[in-house]
N, C-alpha and C positions, 0 to 999 in steps of 0.2 A: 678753648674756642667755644664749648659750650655757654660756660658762663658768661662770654661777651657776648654771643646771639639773645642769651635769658635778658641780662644788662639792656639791650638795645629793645627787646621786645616793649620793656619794663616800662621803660624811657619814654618813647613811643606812646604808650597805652596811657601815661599818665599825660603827656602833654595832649595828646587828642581826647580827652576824656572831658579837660578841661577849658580849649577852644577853637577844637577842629570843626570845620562842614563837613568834609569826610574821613575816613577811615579804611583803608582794606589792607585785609592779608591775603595771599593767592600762593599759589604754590605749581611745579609743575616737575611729573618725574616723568621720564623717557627711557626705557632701556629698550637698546636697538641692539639684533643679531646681526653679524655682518658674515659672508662668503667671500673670500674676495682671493683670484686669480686672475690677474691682469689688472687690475682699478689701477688708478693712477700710470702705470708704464705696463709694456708687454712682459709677461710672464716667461724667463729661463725656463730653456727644457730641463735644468736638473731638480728646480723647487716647486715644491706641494702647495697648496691651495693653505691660507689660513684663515681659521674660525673663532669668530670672539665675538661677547656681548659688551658693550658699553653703557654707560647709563649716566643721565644728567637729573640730578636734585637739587632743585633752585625753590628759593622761599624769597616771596617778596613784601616790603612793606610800603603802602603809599599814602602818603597824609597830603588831603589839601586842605589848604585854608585859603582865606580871602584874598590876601596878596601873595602868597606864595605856596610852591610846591614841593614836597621834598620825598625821595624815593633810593628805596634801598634793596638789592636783592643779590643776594647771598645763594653763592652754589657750589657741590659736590659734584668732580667728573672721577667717575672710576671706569677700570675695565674690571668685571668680573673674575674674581681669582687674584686682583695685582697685590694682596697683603692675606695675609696669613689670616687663619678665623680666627687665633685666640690674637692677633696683634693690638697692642695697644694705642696707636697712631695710625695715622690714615698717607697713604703715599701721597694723594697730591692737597689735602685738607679743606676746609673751606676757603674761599676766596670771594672779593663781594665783585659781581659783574659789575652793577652796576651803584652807584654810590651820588648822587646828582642833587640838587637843590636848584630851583627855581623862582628866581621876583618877577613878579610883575608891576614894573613900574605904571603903566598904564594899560587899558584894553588892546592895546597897540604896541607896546613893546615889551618886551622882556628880557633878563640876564638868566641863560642857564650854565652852571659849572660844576666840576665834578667827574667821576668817573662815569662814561654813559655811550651806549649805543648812538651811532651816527647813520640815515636813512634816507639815504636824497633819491627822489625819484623812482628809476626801477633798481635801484642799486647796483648799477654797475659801475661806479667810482667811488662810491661810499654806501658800504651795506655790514648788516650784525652777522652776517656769515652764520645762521642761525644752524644749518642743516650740520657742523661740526658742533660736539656737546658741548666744547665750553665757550663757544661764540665771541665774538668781537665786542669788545668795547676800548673806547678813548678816553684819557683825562686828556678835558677838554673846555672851550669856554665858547658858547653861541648866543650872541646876542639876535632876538629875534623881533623883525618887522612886521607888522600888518599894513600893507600898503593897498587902501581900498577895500573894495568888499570881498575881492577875490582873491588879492595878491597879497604872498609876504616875501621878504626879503629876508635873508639869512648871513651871516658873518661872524666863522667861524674859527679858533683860534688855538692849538698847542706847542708847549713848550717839556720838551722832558730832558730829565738829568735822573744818573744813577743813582744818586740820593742826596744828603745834605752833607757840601762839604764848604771846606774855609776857602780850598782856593779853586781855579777852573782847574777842570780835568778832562779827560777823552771819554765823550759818550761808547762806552759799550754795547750795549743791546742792540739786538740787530733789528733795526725799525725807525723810523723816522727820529730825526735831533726837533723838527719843527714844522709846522704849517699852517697855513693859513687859508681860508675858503670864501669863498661866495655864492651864496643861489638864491634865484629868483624864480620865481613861477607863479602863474595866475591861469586861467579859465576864462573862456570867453562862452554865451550864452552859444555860439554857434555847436558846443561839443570840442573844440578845439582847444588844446594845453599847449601853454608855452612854458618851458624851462631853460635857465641861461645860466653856466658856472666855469667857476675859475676855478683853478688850486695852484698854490706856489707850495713846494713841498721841496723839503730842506733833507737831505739824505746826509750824513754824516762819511768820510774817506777822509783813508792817510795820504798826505802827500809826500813823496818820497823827499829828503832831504838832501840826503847823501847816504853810504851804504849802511851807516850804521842811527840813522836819525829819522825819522817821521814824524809828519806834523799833524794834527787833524785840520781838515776843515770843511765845510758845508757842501755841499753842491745841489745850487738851486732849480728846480724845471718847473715850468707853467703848465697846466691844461683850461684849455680854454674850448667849449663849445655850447650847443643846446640840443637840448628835444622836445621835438614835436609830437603831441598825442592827439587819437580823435576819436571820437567815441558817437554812432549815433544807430538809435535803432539797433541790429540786427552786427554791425561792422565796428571793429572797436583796430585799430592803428596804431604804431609810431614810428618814428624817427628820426633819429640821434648822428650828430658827427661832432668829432672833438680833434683839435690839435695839441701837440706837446712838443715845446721848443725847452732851450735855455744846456742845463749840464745836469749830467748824471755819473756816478760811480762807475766806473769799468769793472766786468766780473769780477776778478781778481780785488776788488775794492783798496785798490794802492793806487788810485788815481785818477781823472775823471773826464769825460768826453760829453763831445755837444749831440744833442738830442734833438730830433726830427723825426717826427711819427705823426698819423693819423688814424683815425677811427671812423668806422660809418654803419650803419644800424637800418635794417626797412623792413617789419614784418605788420601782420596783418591777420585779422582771425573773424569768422564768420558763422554766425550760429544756423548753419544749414535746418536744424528744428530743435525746439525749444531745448533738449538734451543734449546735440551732439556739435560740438565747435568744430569747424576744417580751420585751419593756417597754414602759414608760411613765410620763410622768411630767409636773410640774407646779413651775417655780419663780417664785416671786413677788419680787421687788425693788423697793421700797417710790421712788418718783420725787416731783419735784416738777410743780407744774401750772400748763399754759402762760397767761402771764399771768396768776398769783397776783402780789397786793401783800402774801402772808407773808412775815415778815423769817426764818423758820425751812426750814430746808433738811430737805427729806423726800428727800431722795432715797440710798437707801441707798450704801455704799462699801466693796467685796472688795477692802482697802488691797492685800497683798501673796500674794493667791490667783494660783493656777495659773488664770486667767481664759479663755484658750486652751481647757482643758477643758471650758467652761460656752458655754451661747446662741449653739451652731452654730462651726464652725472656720471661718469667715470672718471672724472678728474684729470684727464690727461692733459690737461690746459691751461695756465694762470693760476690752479693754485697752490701748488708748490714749485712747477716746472712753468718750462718756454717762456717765461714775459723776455728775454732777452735770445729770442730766438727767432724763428724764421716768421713768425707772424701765423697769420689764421684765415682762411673764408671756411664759413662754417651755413652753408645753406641746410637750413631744415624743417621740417611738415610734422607738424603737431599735432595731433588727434584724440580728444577730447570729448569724455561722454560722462553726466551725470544727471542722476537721476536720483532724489528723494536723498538718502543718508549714504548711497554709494557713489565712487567716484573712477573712470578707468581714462587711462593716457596713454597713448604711442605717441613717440616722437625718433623717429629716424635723423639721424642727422647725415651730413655729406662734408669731409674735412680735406679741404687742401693748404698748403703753405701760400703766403702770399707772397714770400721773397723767393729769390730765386736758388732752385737746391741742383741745377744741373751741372756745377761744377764737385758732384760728393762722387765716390770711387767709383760706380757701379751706373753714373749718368741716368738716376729715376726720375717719371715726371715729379707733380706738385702734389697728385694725390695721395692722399695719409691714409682713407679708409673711412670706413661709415662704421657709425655706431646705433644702434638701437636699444632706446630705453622705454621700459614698459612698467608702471604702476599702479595698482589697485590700490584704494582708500575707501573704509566705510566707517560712519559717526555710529559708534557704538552707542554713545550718550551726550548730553551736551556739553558736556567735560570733559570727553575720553573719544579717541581715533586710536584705529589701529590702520597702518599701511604697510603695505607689502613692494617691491620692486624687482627686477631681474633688464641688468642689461652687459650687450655683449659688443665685443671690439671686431671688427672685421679690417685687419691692418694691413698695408701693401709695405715692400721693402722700401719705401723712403721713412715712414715711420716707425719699422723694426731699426734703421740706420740713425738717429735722429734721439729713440729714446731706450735701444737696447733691447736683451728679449730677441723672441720669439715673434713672429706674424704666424705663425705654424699652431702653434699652441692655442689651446681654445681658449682666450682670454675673455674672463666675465666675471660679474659681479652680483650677488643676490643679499637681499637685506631682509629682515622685516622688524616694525617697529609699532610700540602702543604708547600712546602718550595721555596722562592723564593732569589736568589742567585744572585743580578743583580751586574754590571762592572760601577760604575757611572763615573771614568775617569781611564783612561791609556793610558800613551802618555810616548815617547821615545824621552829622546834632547840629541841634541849635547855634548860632553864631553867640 
């Protein structure tokens, strides 16, 4: 592996030497400690708290030239300790995130393909999931619009298979067979943003044949909505709603059901003085209800959102757990103070089910419990952040019921993390 990153550096260096506009190498390491007792689900009274550092080492390359752009970045996810010190291999090794090439046909259009981060909007339907170390990426193909001064148009496209074979076979992996996208957005001088997308996304299930035969095949579902942003002076806004119709996998993914769900979004934030922002705000996520004999699946799905950003940084929501669950209103007040190289945030949140839980043993209302998440950030240097975090689950018994655990148990989470982001060259030649 070494000598294919030397090889590619090589490569790189000789052909931007000879007809690049630009050139850079960048780089970025991270290691984060994590505390974690409760993250993701409530914490069993019999298990202990676990302690571990992570760390991400990404090296990136970006050449542009006149008509085209091409970009490469290569990264190392370890956990501290996971191989031996004299080991001769690395457990998960390098792997390149990102891997993309870019034409531009004209000022106005362009072909981008390749392995590559996908970014729409605020990233709740397509986001790099940046905040896990080895983050999101797609092969993938976007052809891009400039429509106007302000608007471009997007139209986006994957196809994967386990590798290269002679005849068809059953996609394995657990992750999308296929999909296809659209967005649009533009800006109006008023402060106002308009965003409009679609996704048809293709999930792979077996269909049962008979007792001893299975078939694969697709199952297609749409999302279709927009969001509205606004920004002026002092008040900056948005809000989002989306539908998802069509069919989806059933848990058990041996078969597939119609799909009926909605989403709805309204927050708002306000710079009370120059440092300190108030908000607030309101998201809805469309669930199913406990003990329904509907054959139809309400419960909404942020297939490939930055989810991490959304329903509290403790993760108990969308991104490993619940999308096929009782759904979410997630009201929360965000509190927001910076000043110079420092940075501090509360955000309280307030979590109830949106589908109905009063047919589970025990007859609880809808309430889940509040979580409170609080983070310090300060710019060491223009390169380098260190942040800090601590946040804690405060659960009612429909949530102990729901995701297991403890509500009893002090369930919380503590991190701290330094990231250092340096420029190791970029340099501009002549055409």
């Amino acid at each position: 592996m070494k000598k294919i990153i030397f090889s590619t550096m090589m490569v790189v260096w000789f052909t931007t030497t000879l007809k690049a506009q630009q050139f850079k190498i960048s780089g970025e390491l991270r290691p984060r400690y994590e505390y974690r007792h409760g993250f993701k689900t409530l914490t069993p009274p019999d298990k202990e708290a676990a302690s571990f550092i992570s760390q991400r080492a990404r090296i990136s390359f970006d050449y542009v030239a006149e008509k085209y752009t091409v970009f490469f970045s290569l990264q190392n996810v370890r956990v501290w300790g996971d191989v031996l010190t004299l080991s001769n291999n690395d457990k998960w090794g390098v792997t390149f995130h990102e891997a993309w090439g870019e034409y531009y046909f004209s000022p106005k259009f362009s072909i981008k393909l390749g392995r590559q981060e996908i970014n729409i909007d605020d990233q709740r339907m397509f986001g790099a999931v940046n905040w896990v170390q080895q983050a999101r990426s797609h092969d993938a193909l976007i052809a891009k619009f400039q429509t106007g001064e302000k608007g471009k148009l997007h139209f986006g496209f994957a196809f994967n298979a386990n590798g290269e074979s002679l005849f068809e076979e059953d996609y394995m992996i657990n992750q999308y067979k296929s999909f296809q996208y659209g967005w649009y957005h533009t800006d109006f001088n008023s402060g106002l943003g308009l965003s409009i997308f679609f996704l048809n996304n293709g999930m792979p299930y077996q269909k049962i044949i008979d007792v001893d035969n299975t078939d694969q095949k697709i199952a297609y579902s749409q999302t279709l909505g927009g969001r509205l942003t606004y920004k002026k002076n002092r008040l900056s806004a948005d809000a989002a709603t989306y539908f998802q119709m069509g069919e989806t996998p059933t848990i058990l993914k041996n078969n597939k059901t119609d799909l009926s769900t909605y989403y709805f979004t309204i927050n708002a934030k306000y710079n009370l003085t120059d440092h300190f922002i108030l908000g607030a705000g309101v998201e809805i996520l469309s669930g199913n209800d406990i003990g329904s004999d509907s054959s139809t699946d309400k419960a909404f799905k942020p297939f490939y959102g930055t989810n991490h950003k959304f329903n509290g940084l403790m993760d108990y929501f969308y991104v490993t757990s619940h999308m096929n669950s009782v759904g979410l209103i997630d009201i929360n007040i965000p509190m927001i103070y910076k000043i110079n190289k420092f940075s501090a945030m509360l955000v309280p949140h307030f979590f109830s089910a949106q589908g109905d839980v009063s047919k589970l043993d025990t007859s609880p209302d809808a309430y889940l419990g509040t979580e409170i998440d609080f983070n310090l950030g300060y710019k060491l240097h223009k390169n380098i952040s260190f942040n800090i975090g601590y946040s804690q689950m405060f659960a009612t018994e429909t949530m102990e019921i729901l995701k297991g655990g403890s509500k009893d148990e002090t369930n919380n989470w503590a991190w701290a993390m330094i990231t250092f982001k340096p420029t190791f060259f970029n340099k501009n030649f002549d055409k």
